[in-house]
C-alpha positions in Angstrom: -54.5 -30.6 66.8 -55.0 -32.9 64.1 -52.7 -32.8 61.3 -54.8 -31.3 57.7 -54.3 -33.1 54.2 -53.3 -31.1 51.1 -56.6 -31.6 49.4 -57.0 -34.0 47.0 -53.6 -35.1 47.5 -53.4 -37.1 50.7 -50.2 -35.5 51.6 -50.6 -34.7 55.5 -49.3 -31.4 57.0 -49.6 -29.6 60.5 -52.5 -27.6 60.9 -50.2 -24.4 60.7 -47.2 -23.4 58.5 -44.6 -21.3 58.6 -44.2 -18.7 55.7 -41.0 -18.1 54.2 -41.0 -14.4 52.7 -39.9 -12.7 55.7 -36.6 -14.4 56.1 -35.7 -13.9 52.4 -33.7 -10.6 52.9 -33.7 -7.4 51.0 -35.4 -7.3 47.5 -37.3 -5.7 44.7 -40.7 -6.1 43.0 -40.6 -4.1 39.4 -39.8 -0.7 41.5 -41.2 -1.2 44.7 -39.3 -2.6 48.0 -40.5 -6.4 48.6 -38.9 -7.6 51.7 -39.2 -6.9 55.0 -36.5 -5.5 56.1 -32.8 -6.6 57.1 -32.8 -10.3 58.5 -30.1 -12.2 60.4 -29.8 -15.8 58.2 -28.6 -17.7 61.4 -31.9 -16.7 63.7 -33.8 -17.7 60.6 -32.1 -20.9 60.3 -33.6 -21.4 64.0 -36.1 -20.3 63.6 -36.8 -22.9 61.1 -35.6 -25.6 62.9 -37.9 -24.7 66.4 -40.6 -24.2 63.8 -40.0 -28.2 62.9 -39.2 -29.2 66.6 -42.6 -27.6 67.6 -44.7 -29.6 65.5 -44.7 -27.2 62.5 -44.1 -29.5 59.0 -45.2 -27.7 56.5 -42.9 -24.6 54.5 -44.4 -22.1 52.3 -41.2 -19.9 50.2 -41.0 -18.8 46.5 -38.6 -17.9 44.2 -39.0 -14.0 44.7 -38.5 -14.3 48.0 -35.0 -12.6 48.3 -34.5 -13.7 44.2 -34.0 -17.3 45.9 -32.3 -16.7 49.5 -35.5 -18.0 51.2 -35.7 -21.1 49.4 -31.8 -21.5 49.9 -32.2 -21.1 53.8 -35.0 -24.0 54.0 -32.9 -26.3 52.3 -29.9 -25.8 54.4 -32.5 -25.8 57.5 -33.7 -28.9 56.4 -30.6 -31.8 55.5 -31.1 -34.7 56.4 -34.9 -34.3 57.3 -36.2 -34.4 54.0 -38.8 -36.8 54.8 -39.9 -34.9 58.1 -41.5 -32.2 56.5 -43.9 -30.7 53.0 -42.1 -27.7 51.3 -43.7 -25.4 48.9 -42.7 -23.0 46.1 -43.9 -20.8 43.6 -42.8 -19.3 40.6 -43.7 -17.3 37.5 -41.8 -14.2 37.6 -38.1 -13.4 36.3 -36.2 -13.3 39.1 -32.9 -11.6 38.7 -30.7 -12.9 41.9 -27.4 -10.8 41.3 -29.7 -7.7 41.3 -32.1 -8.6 44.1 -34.7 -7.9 41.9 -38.0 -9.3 40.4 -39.8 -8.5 37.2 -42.8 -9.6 35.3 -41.9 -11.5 31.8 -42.7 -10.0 29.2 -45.8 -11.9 28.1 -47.1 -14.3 29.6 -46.4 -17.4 27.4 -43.3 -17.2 29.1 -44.7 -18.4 32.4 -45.7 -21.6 30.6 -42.0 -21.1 28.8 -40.0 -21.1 31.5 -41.9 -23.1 34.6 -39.6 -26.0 33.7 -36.5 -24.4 34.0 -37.8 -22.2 36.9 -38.6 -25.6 38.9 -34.9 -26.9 38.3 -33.6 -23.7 39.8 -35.8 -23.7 42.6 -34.9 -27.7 43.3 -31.2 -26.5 43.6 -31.8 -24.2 45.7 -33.6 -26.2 48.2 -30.9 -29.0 47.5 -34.3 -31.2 47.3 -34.9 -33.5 44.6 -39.0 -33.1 44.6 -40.8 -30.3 45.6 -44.6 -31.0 47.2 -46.3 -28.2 46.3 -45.7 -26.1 43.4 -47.9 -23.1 42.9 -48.2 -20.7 40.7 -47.6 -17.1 41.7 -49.1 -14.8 39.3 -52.1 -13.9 41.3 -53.8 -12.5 38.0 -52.4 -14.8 35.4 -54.6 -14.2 32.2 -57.1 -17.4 32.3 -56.6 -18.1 28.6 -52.7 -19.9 29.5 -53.7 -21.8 32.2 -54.6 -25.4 29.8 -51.2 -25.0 28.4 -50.0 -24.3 31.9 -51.3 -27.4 33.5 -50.4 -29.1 30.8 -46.7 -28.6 31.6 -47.5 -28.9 35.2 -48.6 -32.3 34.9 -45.3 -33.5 33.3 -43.4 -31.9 35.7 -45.5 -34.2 38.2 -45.0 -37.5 35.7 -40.8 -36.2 35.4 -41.3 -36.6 40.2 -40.0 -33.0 39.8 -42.9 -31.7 41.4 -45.7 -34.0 43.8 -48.6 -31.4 43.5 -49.2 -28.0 42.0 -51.9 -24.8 43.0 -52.3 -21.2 42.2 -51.7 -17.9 44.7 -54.8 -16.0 43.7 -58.0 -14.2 44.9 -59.7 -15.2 41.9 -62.5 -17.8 42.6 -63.5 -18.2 38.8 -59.4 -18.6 38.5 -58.9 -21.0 40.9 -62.0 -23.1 39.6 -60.2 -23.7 36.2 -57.2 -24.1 37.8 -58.6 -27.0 39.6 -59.1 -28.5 36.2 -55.6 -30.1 36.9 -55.5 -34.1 37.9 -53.1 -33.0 40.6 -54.3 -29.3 42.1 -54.7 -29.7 45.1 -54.3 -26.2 47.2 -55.1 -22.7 46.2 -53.2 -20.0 48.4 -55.3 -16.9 49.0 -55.5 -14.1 51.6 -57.8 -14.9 54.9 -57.6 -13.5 58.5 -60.6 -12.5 61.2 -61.0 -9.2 59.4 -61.0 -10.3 56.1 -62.6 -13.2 55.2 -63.1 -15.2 51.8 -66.1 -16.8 52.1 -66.6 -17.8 48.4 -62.9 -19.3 48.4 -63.6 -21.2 51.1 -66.5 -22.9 49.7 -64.7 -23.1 46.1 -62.1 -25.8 48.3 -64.6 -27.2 50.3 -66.7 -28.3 47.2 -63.2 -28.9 45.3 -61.3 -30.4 48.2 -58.6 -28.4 47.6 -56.3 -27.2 50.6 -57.0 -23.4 51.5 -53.2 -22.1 52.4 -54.0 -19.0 53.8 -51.4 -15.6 53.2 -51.9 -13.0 55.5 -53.7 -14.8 58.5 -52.4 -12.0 60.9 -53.1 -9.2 58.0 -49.0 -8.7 57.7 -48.8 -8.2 61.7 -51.9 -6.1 62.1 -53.3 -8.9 64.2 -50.1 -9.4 66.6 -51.2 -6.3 68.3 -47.8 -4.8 68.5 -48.4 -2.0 66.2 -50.5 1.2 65.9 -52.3 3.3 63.4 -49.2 6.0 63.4 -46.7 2.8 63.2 -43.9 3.7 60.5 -42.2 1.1 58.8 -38.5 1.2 57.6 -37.6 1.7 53.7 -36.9 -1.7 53.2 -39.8 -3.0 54.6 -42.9 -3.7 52.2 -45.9 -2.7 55.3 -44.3 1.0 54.5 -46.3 1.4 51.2 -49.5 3.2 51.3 -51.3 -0.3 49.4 -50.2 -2.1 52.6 -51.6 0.1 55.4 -54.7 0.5 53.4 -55.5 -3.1 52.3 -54.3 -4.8 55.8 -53.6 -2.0 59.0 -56.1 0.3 58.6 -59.3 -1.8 58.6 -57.6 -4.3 61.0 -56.6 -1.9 63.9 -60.0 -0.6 63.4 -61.5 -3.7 64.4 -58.8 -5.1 67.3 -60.2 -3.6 70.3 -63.6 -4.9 69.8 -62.5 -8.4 69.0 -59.5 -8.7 71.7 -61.4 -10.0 74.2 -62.7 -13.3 72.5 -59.2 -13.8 70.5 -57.4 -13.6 74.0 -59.8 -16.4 75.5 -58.5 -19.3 77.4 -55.0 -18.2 77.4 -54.4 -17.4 74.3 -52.0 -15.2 72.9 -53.8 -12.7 70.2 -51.7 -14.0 67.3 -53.3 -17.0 68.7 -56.1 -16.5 68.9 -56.4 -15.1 64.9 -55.0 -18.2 63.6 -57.9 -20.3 66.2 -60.3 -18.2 64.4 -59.1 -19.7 60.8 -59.0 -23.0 62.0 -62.9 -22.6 62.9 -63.7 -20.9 59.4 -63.2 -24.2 57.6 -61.6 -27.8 58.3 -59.5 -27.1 54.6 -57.8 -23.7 56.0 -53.8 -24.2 56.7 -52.3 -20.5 57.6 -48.9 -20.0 56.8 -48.0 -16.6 59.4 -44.8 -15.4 58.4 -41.5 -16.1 60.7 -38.4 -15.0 61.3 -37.5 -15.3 64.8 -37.8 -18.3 67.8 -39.8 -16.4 69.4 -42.4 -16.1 66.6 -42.0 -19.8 65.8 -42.7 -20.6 69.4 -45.5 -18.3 69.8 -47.3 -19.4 66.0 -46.5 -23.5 66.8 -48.0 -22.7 70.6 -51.5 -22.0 69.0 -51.8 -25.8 67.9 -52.0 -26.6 71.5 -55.6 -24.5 71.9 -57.1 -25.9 68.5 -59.8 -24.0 67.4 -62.5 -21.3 68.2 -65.4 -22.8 69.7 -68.9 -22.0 67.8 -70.3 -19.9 70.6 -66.2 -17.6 70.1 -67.1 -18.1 66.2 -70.7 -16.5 67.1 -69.4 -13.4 69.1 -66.6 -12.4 66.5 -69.6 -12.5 63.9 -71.8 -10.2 65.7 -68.9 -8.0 66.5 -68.2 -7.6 62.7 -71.1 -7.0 62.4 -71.5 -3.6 64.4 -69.6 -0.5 63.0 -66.3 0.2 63.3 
């Protein structure tokens, strides 16, 4: 496949990228369990690097993710080949490493407060002197702070701290001010076979802005490997009710029907769901979580098949169509 451009930005990337949450470890959101589960930091490390060797070049991690362990592990993944791949980060939240634990601040001038020394942390952590993408992550930031916001974004791109800057929201209306900025270029936003964004999607078509899309395989829904009486282990954010309501449920409803066409020509179903993004819009980039070689080979094997043709396109649409 062709490689995709960040927007607005010019900044090339590989049509798929890896995301970085999963390999952060054990952690905490306010009271609820945020990770996924024990890891093994040397199979990640791997898995990174066969992500890379397999044509994958573009990194999606955060400061939450593990209170900074996953931003750690993709800059010791990635010495010495700075220039071989586009890392992104987010930030916004007060991230207490020694605890494992992430928190809201406590108003949300703070964000704008703080996104300067949040960036500096996360730049040491990576052991990189520029970070690509920055994005917000407060996916319902109050509208009001985002001028001031952008305002400091924009120095931290003038400072070469930052390259380019989006937002991790649903919110079209958000993301439209948002885009205000000279250099937005991506908005990150949820988007898979079973639940699509249509209004997004035309927001950074008319915007050119980059569509990074969380979720392409609805947190493992779309893999196939799991049923509707699959339990999840305490440390493993799928085991909350929100989870299995918001991503399992409606997808498993839906997976027998559209098995067939995801499975065409050989392809795997993980796939085959991220063929289907590729085909919703030439601005989508999915970033499937990964934490093992196996699911970097698997993910970087999709580029190989490309997209969905318009008559596969066709068929899933009419499927969705019937009931479930």
């Amino acid at each position: 496949m062709n490689k995709r451009t960040l927007g607005r930005s010019g900044i090339e990337v590989s049509p798929l990228g890896m995301g970085c949450w999963a390999i952060g470890g054990i952690w905490q959101f306010l009271d609820i369990q945020a990770g996924w589960g024990e890891t093994d930091d040397a199979e990640s490390l791997r898995a990174l690097q066969v992500a890379l060797d397999k044509g994958i070049t573009f990194f999606d991690t955060a400061a939450n993710y593990g209170t900074g362990h996953s931003e750690s592990l993709v800059g010791k993944a990635f010495v010495g080949k700075r220039d071989q791949v586009v890392i992104a980060t987010k930030f916004g939240f007060n991230v207490n490493a020694p605890a494992k634990h992430v928190a809201r601040y406590d108003r949300p001038e703070a964000v704008v407060k703080n996104v300067r020394a949040e960036c500096e942390a996360s730049l040491r952590r990576l052991n990189m002197e520029t970070i690509d993408l920055y994005q917000l992550h407060v996916w319902d930031y109050p509208v009001e702070f985002v001028p001031t916001l952008l305002d400091q974004l924009e120095a931290l791109v003038r400072d070469g701290k930052i390259r380019t800057y989006g937002w991790s929201t649903d919110s079209v209306e958000g993301a439209r001010l948002f885009a205000k900025g000279e250099h937005c270029v991506a908005i990150q936003h949820d988007l898979n076979v079973v639940k699509d964004a249509p209004d997004m999607l035309a927001l950074c078509q008319q915007l050119n802005l980059a569509s990074v899309n969380r979720s392409p395989l609805a947190r493992g829904a779309l893999s196939g490997k799991y049923t509707k009486d699959t339990t999840f282990g305490a440390t493993d954010v799928r085991q909350d009710q929100w989870s299995m309501e918001t991503f399992f449920v409606p997808t498993l409803a839906r997976l027998d029907a559209l098995r067939d066409v995801l499975t065409s020509n050989g392809r795997s179903l993980v796939q085959g769901a991220l063929a289907w993004i590729w085909a919703r819009s030439e601005k989508t980039v999915p970033i499937p979580g990964i934490r093992t070689v196996a699911q970097a080979e698997e993910n970087a094997g999709a580029m190989q098949f490309g997209p969905l043709t318009a008559d596969q396109m066709g068929q899933i649409d009419e499927l969705l169509r019937q009931p479930a």
